[in-house]
N, C-alpha and C positions, 0 to 999 in steps of 0.2 A: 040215808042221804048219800051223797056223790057228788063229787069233784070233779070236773073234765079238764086237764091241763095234758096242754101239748098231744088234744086228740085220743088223751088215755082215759077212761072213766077209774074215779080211787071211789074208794065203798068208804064212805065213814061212819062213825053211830051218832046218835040225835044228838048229841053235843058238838061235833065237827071233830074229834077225836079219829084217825086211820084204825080200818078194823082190821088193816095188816101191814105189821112195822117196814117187812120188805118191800111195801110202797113207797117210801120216803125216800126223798133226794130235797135239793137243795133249790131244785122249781117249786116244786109242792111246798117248800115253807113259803117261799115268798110268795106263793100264790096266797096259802093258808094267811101270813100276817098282812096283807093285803085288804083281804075281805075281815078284816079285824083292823084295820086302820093304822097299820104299822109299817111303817118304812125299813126295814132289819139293815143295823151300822155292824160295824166290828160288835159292839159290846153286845149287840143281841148276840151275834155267836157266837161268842164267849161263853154265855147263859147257855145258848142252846147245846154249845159242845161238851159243856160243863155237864147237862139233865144227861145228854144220849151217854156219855161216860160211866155216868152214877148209873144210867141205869141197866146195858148192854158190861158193864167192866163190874156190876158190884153186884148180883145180884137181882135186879130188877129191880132197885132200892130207886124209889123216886121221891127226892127231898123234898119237906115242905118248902116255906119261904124263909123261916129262922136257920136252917140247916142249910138252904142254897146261900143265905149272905155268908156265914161263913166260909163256906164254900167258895165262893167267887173274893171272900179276903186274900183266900192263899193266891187265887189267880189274879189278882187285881192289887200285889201287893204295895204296900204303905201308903193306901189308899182308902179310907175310910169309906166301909160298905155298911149303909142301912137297909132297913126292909125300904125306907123312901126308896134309894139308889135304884133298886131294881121295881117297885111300881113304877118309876119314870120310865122304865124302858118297856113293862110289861101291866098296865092298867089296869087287865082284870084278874090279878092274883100271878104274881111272874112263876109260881111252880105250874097254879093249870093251863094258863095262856102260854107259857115258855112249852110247857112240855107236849100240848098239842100242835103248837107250830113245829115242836123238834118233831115230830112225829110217835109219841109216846102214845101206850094207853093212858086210858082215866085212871087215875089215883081214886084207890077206892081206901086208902089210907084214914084213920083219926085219929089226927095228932102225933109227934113222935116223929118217922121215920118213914 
């Protein structure tokens, strides 16, 4: 599959997943949450800047959904974060829909980490 923004063709794989992280910027998400029905406020890139971090800063470690609300507790402090909080902002699973808007690959992850 392929994206055309701003005249550029981006390669993705059947899931809409980038099959090269150095294609990402910050048109390409809002194109990406776009055709995914998402309007991105401050708190998607929060989420987002949160996933590209864990995953560029930690190893390539891309958190589930239990591991990103904690995660976004510390960022989001004295603020009560559920897995609700972030399906509000990310519908279809806020680690695969967060992380293919942030420009990640697929989580070939089970469970855990």
């Amino acid at each position: 599959m392929t994206l055309e923004i701003g005249g550029k063709v981006i390669e993705t794989t059947s899931m809409g997943f980038l099959e090269n992280q150095d294609d990402w910027n910050k048109e390409i998400a809002h194109a990406i949450a776009a055709e995914e029905g998402i309007e991105l406020t401050d708190r998607h890139w929060e989420v987002i800047d949160h996933l590209r971090d864990q995953y560029f800063n930690n190893g390539g470690a891309q958190p589930n959904t239990r591991t990103l609300v904690k995660g976004m507790q510390s960022v989001w402090e004295g603020e009560k974060v559920d897995a609700k909080t972030l399906y509000a902002l990310f519908p279809h699973d806020p680690s695969k829909q967060g992380g293919r808007i942030a420009g990640l690959p697929e989580s070939r992850r089970k469970g855990g980490y």
